[in-house]
Each structure stands twice: as structure tokens, then as C-alpha cells.
LORO-21189 format. One record per residue: residue number from 1; x, z, y of N, C-alpha, C, O in turn. Coordinates in pm, whole numbers. Layout:
BEGIN
    n  n.east    n.up  n.north  ca.east   ca.up  ca.north  c.east    c.up  c.north  o.east    o.up  o.north
  NUM       X       Z        Y        X       Z         Y       X       Z        Y       X       Z        Y
...
% end
This chain:
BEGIN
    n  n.east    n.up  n.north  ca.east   ca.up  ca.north  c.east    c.up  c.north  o.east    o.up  o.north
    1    9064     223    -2313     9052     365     -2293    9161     436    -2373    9200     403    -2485
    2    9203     535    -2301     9323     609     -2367    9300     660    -2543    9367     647    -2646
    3    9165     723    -2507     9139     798     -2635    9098     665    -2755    9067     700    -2869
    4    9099     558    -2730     9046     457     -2871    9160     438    -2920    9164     388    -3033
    5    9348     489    -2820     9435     452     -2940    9453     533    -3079    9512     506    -3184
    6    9365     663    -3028     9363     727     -3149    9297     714    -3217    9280     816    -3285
    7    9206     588    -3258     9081     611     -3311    9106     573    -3486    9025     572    -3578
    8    9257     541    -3484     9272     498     -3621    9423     540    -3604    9489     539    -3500
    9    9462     582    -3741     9638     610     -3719    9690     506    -3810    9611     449    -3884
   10    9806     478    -3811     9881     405     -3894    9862     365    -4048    9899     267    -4113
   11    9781     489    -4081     9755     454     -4222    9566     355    -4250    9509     309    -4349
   12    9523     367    -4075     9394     314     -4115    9289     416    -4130    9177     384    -4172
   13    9332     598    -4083     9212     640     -4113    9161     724    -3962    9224     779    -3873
   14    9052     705    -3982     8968     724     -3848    9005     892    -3787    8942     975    -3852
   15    9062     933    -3715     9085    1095     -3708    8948    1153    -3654    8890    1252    -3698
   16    8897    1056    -3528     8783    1153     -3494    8666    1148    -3606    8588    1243    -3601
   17    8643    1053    -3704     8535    1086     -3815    8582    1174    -3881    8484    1248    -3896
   18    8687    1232    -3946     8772    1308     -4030    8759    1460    -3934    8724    1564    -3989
   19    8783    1454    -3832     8752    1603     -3748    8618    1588    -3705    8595    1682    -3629
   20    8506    1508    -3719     8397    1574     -3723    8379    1585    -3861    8347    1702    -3882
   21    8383    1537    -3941     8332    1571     -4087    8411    1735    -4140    8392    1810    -4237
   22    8496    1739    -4030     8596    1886     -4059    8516    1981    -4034    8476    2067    -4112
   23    8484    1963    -3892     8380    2022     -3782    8243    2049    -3889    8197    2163    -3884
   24    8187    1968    -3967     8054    1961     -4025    8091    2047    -4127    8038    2158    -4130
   25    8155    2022    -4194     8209    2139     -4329    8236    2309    -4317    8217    2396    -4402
   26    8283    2319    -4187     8316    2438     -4167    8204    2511    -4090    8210    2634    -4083
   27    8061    2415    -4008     7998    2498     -3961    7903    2544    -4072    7843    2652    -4069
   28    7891    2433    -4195     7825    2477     -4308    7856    2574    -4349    7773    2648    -4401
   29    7982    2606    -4339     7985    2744     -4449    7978    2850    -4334    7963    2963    -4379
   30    7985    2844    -4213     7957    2902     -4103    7783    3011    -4107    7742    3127    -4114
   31    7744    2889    -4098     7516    2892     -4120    7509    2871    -4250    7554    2796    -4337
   32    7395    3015    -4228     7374    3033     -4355    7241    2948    -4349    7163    2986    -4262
   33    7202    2849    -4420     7091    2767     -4457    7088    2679    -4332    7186    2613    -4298
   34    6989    2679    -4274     6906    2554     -4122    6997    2649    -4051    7098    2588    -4017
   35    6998    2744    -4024     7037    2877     -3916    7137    2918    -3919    7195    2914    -4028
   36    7216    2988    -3783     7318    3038     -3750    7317    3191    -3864    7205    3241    -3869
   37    7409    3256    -3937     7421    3381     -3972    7467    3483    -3879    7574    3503    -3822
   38    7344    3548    -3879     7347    3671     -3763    7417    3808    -3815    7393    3918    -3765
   39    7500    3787    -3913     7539    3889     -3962    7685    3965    -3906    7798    3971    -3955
   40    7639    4008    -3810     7781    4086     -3783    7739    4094    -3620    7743    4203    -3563
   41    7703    3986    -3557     7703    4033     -3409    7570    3985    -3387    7560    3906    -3293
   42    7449    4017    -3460     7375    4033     -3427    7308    4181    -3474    7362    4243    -3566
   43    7194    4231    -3411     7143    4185     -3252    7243    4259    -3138    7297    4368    -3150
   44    7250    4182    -3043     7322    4239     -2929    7296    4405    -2906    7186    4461    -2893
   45    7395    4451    -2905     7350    4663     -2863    7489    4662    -2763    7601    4612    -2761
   46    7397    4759    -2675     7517    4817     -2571    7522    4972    -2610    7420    5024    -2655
   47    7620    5036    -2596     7639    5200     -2637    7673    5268    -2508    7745    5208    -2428
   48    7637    5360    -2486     7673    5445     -2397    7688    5642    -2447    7652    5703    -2548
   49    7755    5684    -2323     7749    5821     -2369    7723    5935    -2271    7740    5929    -2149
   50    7699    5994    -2309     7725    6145     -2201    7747    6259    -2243    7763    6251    -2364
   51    7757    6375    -2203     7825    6497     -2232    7735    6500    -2391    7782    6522    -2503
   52    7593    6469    -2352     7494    6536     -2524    7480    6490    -2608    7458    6541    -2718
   53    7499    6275    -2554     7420    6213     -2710    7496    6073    -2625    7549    6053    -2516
   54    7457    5985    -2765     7534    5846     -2744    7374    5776    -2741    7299    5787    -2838
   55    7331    5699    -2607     7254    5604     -2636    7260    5471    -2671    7342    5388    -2631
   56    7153    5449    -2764     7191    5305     -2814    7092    5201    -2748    6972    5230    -2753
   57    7119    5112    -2702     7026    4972     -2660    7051    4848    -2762    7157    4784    -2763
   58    6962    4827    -2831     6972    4707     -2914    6813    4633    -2876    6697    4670    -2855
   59    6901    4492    -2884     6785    4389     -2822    6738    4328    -2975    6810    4308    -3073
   60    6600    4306    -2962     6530    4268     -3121    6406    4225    -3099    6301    4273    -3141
   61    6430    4084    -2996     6265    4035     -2970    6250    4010    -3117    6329    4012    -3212
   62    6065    3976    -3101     5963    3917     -3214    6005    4043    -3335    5978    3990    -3443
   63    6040    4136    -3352     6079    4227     -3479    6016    4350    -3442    6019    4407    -3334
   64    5940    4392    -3579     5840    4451     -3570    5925    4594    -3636    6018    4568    -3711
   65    5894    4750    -3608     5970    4842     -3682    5961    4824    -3823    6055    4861    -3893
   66    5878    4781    -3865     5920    4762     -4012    5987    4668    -4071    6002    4659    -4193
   67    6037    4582    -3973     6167    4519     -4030    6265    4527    -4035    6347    4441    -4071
   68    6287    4667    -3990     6410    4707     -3966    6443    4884    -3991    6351    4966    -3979
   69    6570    4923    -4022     6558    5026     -4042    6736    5078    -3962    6834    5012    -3927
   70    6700    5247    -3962     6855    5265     -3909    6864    5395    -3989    6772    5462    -4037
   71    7047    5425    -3991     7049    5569     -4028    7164    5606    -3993    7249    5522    -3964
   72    7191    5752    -3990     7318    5832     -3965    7344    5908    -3995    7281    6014    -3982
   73    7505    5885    -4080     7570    5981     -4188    7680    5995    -4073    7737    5908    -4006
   74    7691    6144    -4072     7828    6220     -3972    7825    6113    -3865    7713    6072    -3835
   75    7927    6063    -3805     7963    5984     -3756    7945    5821    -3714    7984    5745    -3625
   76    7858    5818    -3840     7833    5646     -3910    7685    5636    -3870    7592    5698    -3922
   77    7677    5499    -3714     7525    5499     -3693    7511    5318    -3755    7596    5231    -3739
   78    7381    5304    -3824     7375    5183     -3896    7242    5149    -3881    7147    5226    -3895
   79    7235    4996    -3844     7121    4942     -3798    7073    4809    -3924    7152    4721    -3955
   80    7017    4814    -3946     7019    4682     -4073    6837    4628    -4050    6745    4699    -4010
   81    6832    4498    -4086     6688    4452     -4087    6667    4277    -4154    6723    4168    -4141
   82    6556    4334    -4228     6536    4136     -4217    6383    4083    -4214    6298    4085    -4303
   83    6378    4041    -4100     6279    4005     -4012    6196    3935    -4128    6250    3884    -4226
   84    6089    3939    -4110     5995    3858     -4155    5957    3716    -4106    5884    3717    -4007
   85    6003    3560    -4168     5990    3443     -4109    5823    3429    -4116    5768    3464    -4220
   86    5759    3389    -4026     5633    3286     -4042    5681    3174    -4084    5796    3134    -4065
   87    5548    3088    -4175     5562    3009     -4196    5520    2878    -4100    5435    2917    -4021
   88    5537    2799    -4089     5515    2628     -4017    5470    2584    -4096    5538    2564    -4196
   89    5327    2544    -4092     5249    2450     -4163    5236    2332    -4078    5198    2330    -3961
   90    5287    2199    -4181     5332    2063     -4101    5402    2014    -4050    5405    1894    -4023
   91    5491    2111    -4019     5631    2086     -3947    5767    2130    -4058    5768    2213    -4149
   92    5838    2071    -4029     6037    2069     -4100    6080    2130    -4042    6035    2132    -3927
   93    6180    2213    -4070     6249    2289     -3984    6429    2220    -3984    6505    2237    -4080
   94    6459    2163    -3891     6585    2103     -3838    6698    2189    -3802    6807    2145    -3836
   95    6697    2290    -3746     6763    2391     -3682    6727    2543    -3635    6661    2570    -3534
   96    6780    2634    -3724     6727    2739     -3668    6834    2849    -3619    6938    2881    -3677
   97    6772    2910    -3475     6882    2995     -3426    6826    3130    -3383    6893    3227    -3349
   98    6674    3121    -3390     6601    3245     -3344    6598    3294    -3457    6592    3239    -3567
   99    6603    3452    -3413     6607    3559     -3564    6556    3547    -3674    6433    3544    -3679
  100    6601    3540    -3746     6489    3504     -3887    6607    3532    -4028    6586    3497    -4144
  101    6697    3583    -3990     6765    3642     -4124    6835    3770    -4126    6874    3817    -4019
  102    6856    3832    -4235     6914    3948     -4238    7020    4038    -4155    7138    4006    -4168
  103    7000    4114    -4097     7097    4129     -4000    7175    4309    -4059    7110    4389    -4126
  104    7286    4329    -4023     7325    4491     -4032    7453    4489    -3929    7540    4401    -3920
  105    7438    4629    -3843     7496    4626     -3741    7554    4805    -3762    7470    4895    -3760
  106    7702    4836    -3781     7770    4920     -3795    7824    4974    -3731    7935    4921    -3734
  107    7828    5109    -3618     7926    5205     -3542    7972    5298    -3578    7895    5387    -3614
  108    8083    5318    -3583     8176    5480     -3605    8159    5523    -3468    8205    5445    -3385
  109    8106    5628    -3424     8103    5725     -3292    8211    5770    -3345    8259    5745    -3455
  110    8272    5880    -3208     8409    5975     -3160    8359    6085    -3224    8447    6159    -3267
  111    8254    6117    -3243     8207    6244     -3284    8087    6281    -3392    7995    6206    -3358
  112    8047    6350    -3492     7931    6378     -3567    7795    6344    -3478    7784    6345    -3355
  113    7688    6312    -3582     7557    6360     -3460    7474    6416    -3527    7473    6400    -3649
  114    7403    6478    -3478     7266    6576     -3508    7172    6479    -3573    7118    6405    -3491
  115    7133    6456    -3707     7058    6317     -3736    6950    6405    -3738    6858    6334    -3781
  116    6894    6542    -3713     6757    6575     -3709    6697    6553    -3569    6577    6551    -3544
  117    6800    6536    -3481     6722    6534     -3376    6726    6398    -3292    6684    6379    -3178
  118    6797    6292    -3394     6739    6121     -3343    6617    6070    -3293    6514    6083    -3360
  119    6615    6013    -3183     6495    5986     -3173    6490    5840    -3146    6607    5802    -3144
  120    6407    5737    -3123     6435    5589     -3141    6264    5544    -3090    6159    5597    -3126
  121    6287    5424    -2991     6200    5396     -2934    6172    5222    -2940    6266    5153    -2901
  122    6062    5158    -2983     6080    5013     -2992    5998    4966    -2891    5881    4984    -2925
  123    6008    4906    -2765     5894    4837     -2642    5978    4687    -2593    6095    4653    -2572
  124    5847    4625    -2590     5921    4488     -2551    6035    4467    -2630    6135    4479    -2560
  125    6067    4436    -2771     6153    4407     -2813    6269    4466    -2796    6363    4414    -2857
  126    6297    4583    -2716     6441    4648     -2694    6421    4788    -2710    6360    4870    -2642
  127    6488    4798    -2823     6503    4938     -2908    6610    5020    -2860    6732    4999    -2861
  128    6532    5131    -2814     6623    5222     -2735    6645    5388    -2839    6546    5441    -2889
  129    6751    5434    -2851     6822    5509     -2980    6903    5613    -2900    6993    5579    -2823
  130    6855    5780    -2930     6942    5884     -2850    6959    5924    -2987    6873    5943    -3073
  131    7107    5935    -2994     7226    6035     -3094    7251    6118    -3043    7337    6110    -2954
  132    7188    6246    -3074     7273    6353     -3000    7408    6395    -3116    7414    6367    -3236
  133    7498    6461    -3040     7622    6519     -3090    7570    6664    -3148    7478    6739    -3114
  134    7647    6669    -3226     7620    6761     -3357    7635    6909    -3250    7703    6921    -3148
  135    7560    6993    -3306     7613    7160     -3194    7812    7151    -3208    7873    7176    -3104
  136    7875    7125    -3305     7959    7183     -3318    8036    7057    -3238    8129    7104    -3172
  137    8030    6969    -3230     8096    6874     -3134    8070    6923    -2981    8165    6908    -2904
  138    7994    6960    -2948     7961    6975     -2788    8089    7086    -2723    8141    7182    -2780
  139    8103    7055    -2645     8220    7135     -2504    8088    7262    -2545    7969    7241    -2568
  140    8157    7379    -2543     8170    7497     -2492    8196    7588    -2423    8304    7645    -2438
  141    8087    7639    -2306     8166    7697     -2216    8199    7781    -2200    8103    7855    -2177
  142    8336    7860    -2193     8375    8011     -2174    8387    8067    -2109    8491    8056    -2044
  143    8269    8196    -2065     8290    8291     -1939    8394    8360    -1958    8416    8424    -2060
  144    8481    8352    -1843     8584    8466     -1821    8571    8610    -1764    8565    8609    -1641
  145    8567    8700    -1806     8557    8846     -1814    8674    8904    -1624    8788    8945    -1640
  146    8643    8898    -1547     8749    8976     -1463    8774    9117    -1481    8682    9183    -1529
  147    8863    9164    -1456     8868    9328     -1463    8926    9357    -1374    8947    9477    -1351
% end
């Protein structure tokens, strides 16, 4: 087979054990503990906008509102949480990829928002978030006077 001439180089050392043990080292510092680190692109959110407010969709099965919290300074909308693990009585845990660690999730909007009038909704795991734009951000419309 083509690929067994590489299976040792000239000096005698194995490349594919050496690039998985590469592979193993780097996903360690990758995962944080048993589990993938969800820190940065988790949980999935889609943004949208319209003339009044930016809606937010963030997906957050099994997470309860009190594991999580959000806030918004001017411009700056921020989502942060850390889920509460159950425990497994009797069982090891080998691999973990479902939510179960700290998460914070950061947007700069185009514009200020009204943080008194946020409102935020949690069903079926998908947390739905209206930002409205600050009064002074909104289009203004100007009647023109004829004479």
C-alpha cells in the first residue's frame, strides 16, 4: 500500500503515531476537561433587524433562565451562562459535547438600544430577544411644509 511507505522515515520514526499524538495534544488544549469548550461560538444565535429593534434567536436546549443571564450597555448586547451539570450516578463520563460549561456570547450592534424596553422570551429551548434602537437612533420623518 502506498501509504505504509510512510509509515517510518529514514530516521526510524513513525510519522503517523507522531501526528496523532500531535492531533491528541492539541485537541487537549482545545477541550476544556471530557468536553468540547463552548466558549466563543456557543450557543448558536442568528441576528436580525428592522427599521425598530434587532432580534435575537439564540438556541439553548436543557438551560433553564437561571443559568443564564444577558445585558446591554449602548451598543454592547451580551449573553453569558453556565448551565448547571446533573450528576450520573454509576456511570464515567468518556466524552462530553452537550452543554454543560460556561458559555459568553458578545455583539456590537450598528446602533445604541433602548435597554428599558428589552424584552426576552425562553420556550422550547430557543430564546428569542427584541433590542429596540434607542429613540435617538431611529429615522425621522420630516414633513415638508408647501407654500
Amino acid at each position: 500500500m502506498f501509504l505504509n511507505h510512510f509509515d517510518k522515515n529514514r530516521f526510524g520514526i513513525n510519522l503517523w503515531a507522531d501526528l496523532d499524538r500531535i492531533q491528541e495534544e492539541l485537541s487537549s488544549r482545545i477541550m476544556k476537561g471530557n468536553g468540547v469548550n463552548h466558549y466563543g461560538s456557543y450557543p448558536s444565535v442568528n441576528l436580525y433587524q428592522n427599521e425598530e429593534e434587532v432580534l435575537v434567536t439564540a438556541f439553548l436546549p436543557g438551560i433553564d433562565t437561571s443559568d443564564f443571564e444577558m445585558s446591554v450597555v449602548e451598543n454592547r448586547f451580551l449573553l453569558k451562562g453556565n448551565p448547571k451539570k446533573e450528576p450520573k450516578e454509576g456511570v464515567s463520563l468518556i466524552r462530553e459535547e452537550l452543554l454543560g460549561s460556561e458559555f459568553m456570547r458578545s455583539f456590537e450592534l450598528p446602533f445604541k438600544i433602548n435597554s428599558d424596553r428589552v424584552t426576552a422570551n425562553l420556550k422550547n429551548g430557543v430564546l428569542s430577544v427584541k433590542l429596540p434602537k434607542a429613540d435617538e437612533e431611529k429615522a425621522k420623518k420630516i414633513n415638508v411644509k408647501s407654500e
